[in-house]
N, C-alpha and C positions, 0 to 999 in steps of 0.2 A: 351603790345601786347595781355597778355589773359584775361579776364574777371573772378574774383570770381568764385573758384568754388562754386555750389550751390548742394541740392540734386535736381534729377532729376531720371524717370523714364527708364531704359534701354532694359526694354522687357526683352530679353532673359539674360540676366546678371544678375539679379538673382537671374536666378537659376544657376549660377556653384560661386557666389561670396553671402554669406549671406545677407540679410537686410540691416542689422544694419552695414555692412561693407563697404556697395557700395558706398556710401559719401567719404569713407577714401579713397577708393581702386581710384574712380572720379579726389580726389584731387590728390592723388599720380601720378596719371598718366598726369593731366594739368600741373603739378610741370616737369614732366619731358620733355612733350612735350613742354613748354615755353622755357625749355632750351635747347632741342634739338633745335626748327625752329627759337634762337633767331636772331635780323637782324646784327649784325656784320658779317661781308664777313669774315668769319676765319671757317674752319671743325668743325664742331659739337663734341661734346665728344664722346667716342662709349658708353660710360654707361649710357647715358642720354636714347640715343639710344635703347639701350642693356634692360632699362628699362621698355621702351614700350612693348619690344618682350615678355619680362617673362610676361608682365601685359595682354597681348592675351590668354598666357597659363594658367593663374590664372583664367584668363575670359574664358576660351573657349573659344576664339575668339575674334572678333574685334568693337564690338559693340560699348562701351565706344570710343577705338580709332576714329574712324570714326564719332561718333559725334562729340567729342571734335573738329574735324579739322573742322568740319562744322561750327558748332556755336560760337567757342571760339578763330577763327583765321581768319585774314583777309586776306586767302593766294593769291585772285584775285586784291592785290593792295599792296603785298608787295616782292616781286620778288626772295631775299634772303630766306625768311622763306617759300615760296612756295619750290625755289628750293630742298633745304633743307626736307620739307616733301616728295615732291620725293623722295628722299633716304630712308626717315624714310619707306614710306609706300611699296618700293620695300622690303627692307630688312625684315619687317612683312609678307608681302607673303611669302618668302621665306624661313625664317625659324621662323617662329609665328607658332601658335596651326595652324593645318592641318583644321579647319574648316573656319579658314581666305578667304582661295579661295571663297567658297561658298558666305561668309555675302560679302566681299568686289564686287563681280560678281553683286550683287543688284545696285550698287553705281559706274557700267560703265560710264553710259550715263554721270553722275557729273563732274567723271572724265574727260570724253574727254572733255568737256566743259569746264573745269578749263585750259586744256592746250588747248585747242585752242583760249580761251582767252587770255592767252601770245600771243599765236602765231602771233596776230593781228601789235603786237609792234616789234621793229630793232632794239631793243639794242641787247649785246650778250646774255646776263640774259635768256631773254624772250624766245629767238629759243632753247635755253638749255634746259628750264622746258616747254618746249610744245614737246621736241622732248622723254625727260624723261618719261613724260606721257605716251605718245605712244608705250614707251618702257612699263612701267606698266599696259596697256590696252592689250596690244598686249600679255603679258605674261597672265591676266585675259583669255582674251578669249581663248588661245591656252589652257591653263587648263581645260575651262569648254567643249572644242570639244575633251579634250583628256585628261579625267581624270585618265588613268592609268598613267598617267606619276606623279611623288613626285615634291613637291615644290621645290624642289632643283635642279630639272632637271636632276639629277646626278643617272640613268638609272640602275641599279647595271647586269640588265639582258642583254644577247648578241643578243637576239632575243625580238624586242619590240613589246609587243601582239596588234595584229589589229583584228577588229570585224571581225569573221568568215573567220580569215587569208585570208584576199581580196586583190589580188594583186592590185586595185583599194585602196582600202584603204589604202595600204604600198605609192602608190605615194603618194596619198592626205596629208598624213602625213609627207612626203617630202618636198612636197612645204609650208606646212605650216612653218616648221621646217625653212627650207632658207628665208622666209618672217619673222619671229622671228628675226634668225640672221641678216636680214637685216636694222631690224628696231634698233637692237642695236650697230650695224654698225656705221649709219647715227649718232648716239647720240654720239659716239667714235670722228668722227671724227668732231664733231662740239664742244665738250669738246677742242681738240687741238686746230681747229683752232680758238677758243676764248683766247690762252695763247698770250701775250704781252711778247715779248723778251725783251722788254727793262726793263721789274720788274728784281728783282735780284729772284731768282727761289724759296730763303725764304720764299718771299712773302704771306701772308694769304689770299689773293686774289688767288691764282694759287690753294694754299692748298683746298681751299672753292671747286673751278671747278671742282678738278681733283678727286675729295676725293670718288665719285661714282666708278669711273675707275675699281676699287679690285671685287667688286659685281657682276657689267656687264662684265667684262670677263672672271668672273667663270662661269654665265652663258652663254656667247658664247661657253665656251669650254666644257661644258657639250654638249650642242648641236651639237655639230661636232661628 
């Protein structure tokens, strides 16, 4: 599924990861992202996972990530390991190095364009990682028009600061708010109604759909 790592140029990586180490640091991270998006229908490990997140923090940021999926994965023709980097790339926004928001905001437009290329297709796969997307676009932007809020969504203040305390700004922020949860809503309930009752519930199949579930409804309940 990935191609040799090779060296390769990353701009800004760098400078938070030495020279002589970005080769190692390149492969380490293809190594774990091959086994995070591999195509078996069964949940990903969390460490494979867990391994990209520290490799953001070691990078400041997501640079390496976000190439690697570009150039070293064919996620617009393989439905599992797409699904799959959905997760991987929700879960780096949300708790990867805080400058994640930023580099991945450049790399919108990709994005919605990888999911609505699912979206084209009627299996269940495809409406899942076009709607996941959405749910990972939708969380981008809501960051970049309201960046006091933390990756986490998890608000620790009772009063959330709005520009020039605008009673204008307090709604806008509202509906934004309700159109976030709505959009992970729609992923919630297109998760269920993708389960087949007749698998026995062990199944690696149900585990693979459902395995988002934990992430997305910490953030709805943050945003309530």
């Amino acid at each position: 599924m990935a191609a040799k790592a090779g060296s390769s140029s990353f701009g800004s990586s760098a400078d938070a990861i030495l020279v002589g180490d970005l080769e190692k640091f390149e492969k380490e991270q293809l190594e774990s992202l091959s086994k995070a998006l591999s195509m078996d229908e069964k949940p990903m490990k969390e460490k494979h996972c867990r391994s990209v997140i520290l490799g953001s923090h070691q990078e400041k940021g997501c640079t390496v990530f976000l190439s690697l999926l570009k150039n070293r994965f064919q996620l617009e023709k393989q439905n599992i390991s797409c699904w799959k980097a959905a997760m991987v790339i929700h879960k780096v926004l949300r708790v990867g190095h805080p400058n994640v928001l930023e580099q991945s905001y450049r790399h919108l437009d990709r994005l919605k364009r990888l999911g609505e290329t699912w979206g084209q297709y009627l299996d269940a796969y495809s409406k899942l990682i076009q709607a996941y997307f959405n749910v990972v676009c939708a969380k981008l932007d809501f960051h970049h028009r309201n960046p006091q809020f933390p990756q986490t969504l998890n608000f620790k203040e009772k009063v959330i600061p709005v520009q020039d305390n605008d009673i204008n700004g307090y709604f806008q922020l509202t509906v934004e708010v309700f159109d976030f949860q709505a959009t992970i809503l729609k992923l919630q309930r297109l998760i269920f109604g993708s389960l087949d009752p007749s698998r026995p519930a062990g199944a690696n199949s149900i585990h693979c759909r459902v395995s988002p579930l934990v992430p997305i409804i910490e953030v709805y309940w943050y945003c309530c």
